[in-house]
mmCIF file as Biopython writes it, N, C-alpha, C and O atoms, coordinates in Angstrom:
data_model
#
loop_
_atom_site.group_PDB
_atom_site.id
_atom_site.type_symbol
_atom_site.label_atom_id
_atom_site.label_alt_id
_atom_site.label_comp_id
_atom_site.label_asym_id
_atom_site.label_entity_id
_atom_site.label_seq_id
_atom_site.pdbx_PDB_ins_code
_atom_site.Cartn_x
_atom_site.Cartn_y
_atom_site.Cartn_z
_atom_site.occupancy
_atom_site.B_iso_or_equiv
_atom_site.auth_seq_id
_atom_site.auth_asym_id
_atom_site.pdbx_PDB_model_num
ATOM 1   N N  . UNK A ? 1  ? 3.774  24.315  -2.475 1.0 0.0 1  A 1 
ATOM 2   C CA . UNK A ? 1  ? 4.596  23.520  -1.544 1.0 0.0 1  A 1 
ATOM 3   C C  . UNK A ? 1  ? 3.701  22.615  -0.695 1.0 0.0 1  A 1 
ATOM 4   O O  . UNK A ? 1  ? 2.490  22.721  -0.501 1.0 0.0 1  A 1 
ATOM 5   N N  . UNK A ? 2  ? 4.668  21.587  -0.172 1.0 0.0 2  A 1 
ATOM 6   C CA . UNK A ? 2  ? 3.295  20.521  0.489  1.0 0.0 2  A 1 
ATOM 7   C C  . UNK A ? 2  ? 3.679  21.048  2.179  1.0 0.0 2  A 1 
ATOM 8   O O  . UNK A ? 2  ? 4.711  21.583  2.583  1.0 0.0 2  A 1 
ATOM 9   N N  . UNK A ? 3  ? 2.546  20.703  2.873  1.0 0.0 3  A 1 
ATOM 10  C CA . UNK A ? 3  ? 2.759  20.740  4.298  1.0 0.0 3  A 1 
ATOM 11  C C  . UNK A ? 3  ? 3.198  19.493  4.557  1.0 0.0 3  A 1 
ATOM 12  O O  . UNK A ? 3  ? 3.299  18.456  3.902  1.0 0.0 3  A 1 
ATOM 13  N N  . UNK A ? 4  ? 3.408  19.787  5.524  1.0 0.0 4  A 1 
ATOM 14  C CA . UNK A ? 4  ? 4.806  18.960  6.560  1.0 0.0 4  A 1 
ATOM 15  C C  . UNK A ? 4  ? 3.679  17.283  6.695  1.0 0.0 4  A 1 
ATOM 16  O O  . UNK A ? 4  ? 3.979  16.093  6.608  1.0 0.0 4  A 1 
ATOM 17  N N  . UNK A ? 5  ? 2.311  18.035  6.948  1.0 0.0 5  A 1 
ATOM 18  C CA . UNK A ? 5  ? 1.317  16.678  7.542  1.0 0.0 5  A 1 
ATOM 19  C C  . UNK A ? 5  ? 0.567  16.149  6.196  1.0 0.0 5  A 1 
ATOM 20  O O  . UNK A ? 5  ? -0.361 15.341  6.211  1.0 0.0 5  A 1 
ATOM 21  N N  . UNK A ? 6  ? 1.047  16.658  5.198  1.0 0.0 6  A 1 
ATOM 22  C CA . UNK A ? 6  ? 0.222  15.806  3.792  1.0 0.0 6  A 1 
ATOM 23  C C  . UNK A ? 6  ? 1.228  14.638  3.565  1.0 0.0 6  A 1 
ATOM 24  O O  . UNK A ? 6  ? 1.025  13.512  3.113  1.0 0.0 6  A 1 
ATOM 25  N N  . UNK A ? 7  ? 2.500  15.295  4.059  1.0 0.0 7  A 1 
ATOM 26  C CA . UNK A ? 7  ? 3.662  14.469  3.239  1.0 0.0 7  A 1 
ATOM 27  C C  . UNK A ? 7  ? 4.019  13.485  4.423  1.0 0.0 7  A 1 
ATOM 28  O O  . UNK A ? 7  ? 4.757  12.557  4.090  1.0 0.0 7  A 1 
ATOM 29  N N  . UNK A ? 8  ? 3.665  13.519  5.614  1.0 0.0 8  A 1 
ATOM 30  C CA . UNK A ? 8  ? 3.652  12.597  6.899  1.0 0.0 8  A 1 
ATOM 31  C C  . UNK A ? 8  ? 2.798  11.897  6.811  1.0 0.0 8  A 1 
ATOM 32  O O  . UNK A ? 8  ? 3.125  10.841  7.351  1.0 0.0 8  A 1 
ATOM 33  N N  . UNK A ? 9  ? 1.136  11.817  6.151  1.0 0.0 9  A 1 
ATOM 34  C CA . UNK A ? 9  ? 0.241  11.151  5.803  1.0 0.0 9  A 1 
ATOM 35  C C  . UNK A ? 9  ? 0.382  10.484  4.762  1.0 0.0 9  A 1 
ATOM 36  O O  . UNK A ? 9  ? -0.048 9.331   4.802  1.0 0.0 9  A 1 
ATOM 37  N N  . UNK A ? 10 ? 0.972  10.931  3.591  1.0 0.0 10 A 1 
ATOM 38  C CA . UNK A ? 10 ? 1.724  10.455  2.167  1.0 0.0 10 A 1 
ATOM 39  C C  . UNK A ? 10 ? 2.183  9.377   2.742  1.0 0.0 10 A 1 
ATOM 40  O O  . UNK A ? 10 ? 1.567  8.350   2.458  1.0 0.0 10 A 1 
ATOM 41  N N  . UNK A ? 11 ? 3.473  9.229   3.789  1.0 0.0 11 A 1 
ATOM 42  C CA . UNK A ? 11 ? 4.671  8.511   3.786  1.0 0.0 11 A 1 
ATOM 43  C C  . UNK A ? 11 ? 4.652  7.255   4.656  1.0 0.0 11 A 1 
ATOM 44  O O  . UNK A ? 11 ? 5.494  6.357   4.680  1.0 0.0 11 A 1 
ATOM 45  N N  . UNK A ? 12 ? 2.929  7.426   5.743  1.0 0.0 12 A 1 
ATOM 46  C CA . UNK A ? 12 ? 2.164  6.447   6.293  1.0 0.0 12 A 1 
ATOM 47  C C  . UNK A ? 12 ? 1.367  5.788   5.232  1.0 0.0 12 A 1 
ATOM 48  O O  . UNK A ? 12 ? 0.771  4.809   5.681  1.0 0.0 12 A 1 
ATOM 49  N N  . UNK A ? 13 ? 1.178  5.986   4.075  1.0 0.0 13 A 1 
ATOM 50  C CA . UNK A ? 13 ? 0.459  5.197   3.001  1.0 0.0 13 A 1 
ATOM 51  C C  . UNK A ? 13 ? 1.196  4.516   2.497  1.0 0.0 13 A 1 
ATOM 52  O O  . UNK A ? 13 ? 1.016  3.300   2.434  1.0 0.0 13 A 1 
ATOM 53  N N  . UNK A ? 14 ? 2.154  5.077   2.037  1.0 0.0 14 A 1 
ATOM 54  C CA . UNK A ? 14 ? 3.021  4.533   1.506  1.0 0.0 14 A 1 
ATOM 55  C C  . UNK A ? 14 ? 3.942  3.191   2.213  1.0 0.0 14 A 1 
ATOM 56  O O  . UNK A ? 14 ? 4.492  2.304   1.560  1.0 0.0 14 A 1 
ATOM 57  N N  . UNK A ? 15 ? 3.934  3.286   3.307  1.0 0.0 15 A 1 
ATOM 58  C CA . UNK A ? 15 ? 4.471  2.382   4.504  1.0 0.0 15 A 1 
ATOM 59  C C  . UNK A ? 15 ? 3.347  1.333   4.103  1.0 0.0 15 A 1 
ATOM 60  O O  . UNK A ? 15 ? 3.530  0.400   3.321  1.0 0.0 15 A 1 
ATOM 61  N N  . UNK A ? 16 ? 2.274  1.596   4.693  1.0 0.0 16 A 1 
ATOM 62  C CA . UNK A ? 16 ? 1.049  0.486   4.592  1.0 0.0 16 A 1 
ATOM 63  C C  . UNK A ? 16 ? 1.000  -0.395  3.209  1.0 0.0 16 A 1 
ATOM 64  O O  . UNK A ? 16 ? 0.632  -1.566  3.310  1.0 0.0 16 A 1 
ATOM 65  N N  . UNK A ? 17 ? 1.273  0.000   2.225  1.0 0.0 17 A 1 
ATOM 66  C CA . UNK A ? 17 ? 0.994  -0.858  0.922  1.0 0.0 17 A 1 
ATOM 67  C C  . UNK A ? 17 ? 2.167  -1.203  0.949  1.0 0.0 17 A 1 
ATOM 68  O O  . UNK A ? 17 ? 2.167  -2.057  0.063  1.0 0.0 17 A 1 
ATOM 69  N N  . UNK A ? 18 ? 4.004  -1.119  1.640  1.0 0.0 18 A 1 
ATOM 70  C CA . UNK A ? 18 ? 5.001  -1.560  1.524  1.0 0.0 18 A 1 
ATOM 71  C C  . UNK A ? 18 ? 4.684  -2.873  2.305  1.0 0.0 18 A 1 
ATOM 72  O O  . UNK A ? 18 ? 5.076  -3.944  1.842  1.0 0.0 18 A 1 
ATOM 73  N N  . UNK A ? 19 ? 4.017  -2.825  3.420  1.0 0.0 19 A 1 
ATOM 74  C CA . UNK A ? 19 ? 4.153  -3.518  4.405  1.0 0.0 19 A 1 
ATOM 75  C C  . UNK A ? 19 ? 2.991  -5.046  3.685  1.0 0.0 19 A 1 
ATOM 76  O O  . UNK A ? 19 ? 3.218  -6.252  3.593  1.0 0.0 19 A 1 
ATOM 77  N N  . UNK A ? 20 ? 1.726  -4.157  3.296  1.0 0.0 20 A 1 
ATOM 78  C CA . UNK A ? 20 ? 0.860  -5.238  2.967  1.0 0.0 20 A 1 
ATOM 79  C C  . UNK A ? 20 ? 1.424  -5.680  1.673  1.0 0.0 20 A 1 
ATOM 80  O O  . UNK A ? 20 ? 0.958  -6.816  1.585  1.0 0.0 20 A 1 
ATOM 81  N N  . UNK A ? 21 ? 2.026  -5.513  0.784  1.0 0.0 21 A 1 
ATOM 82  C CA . UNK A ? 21 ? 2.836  -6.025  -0.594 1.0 0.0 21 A 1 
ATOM 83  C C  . UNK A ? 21 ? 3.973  -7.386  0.127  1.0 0.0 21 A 1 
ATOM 84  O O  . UNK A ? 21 ? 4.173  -8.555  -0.205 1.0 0.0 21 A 1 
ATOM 85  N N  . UNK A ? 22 ? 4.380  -6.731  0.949  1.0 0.0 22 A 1 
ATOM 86  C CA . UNK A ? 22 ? 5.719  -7.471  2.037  1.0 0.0 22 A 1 
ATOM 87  C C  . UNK A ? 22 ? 4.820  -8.706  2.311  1.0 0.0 22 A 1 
ATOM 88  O O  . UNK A ? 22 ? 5.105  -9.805  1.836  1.0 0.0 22 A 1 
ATOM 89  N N  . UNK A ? 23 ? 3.914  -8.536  2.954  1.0 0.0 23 A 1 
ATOM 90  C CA . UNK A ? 23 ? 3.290  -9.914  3.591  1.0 0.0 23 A 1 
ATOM 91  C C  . UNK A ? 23 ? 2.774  -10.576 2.554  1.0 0.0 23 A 1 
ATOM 92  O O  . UNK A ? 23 ? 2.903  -11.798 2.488  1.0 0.0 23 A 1 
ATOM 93  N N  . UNK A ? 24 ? 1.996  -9.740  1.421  1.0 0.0 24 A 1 
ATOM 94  C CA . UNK A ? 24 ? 1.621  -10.867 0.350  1.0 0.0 24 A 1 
ATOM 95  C C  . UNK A ? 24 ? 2.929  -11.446 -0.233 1.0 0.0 24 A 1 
ATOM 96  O O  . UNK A ? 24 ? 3.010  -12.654 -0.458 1.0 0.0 24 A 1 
ATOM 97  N N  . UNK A ? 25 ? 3.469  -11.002 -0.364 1.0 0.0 25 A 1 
ATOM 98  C CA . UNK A ? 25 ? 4.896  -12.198 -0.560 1.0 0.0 25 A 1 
ATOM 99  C C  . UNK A ? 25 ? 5.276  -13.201 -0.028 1.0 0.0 25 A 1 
ATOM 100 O O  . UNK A ? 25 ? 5.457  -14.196 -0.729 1.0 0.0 25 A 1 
ATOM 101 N N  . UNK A ? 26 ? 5.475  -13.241 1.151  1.0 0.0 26 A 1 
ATOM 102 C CA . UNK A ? 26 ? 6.221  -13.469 2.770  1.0 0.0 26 A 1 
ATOM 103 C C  . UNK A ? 26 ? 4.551  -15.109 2.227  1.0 0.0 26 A 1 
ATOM 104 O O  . UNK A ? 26 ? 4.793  -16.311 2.122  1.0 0.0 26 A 1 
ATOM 105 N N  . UNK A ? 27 ? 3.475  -14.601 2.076  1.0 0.0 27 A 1 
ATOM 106 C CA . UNK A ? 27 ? 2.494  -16.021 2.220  1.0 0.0 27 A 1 
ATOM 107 C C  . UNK A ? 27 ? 2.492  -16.725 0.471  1.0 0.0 27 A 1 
ATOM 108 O O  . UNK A ? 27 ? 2.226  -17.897 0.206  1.0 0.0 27 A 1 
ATOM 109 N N  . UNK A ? 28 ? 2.810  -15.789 -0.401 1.0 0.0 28 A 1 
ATOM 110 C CA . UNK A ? 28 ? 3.383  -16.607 -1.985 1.0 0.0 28 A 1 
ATOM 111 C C  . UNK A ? 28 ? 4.149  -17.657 -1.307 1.0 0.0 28 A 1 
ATOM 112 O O  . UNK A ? 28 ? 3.834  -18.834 -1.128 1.0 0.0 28 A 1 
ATOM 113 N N  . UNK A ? 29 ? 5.206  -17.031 -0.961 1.0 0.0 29 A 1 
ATOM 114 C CA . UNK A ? 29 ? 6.468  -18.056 -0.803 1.0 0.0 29 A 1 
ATOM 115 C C  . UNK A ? 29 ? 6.632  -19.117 0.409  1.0 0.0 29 A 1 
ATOM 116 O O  . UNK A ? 29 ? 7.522  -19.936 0.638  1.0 0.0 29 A 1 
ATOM 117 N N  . UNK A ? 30 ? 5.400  -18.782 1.121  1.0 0.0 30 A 1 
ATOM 118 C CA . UNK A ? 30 ? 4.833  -20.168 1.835  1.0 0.0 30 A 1 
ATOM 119 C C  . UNK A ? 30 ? 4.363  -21.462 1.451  1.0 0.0 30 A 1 
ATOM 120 O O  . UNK A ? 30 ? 4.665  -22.654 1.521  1.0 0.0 30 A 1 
ATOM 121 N N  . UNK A ? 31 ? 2.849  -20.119 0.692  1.0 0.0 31 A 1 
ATOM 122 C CA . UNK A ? 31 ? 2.609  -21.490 -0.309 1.0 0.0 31 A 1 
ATOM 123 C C  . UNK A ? 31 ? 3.136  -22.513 -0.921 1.0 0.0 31 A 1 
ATOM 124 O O  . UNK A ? 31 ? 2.768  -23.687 -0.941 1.0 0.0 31 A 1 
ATOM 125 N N  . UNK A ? 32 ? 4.500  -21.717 -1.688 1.0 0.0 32 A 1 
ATOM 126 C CA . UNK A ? 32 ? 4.952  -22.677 -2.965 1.0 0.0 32 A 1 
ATOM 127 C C  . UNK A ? 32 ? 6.121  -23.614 -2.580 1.0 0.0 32 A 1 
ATOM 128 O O  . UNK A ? 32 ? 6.578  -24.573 -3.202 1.0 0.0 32 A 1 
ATOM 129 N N  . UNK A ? 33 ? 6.664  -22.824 -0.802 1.0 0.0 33 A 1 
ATOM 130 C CA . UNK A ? 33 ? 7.421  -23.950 -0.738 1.0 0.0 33 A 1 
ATOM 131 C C  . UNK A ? 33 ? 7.398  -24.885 -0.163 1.0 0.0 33 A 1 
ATOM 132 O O  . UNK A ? 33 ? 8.263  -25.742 -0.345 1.0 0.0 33 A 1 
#
């Protein structure tokens, strides 16, 4: 079973590459338009 703080650390990683994926988009679609 996972602890409570692997899967709270998991779900802050997971946030971070949502967020930095989000912005590399957010400046694609600057660029091109």
């Amino acid at each position: 079973m996972f602890s409570s703080n692997i899967t709270c650390e998991l779900w802050l990683f997971i946030e971070d590459i949502w967020k930095l994926s989000f912005v590399k988009a957010m400046v694609v679609l600057k660029l091109w338009w």
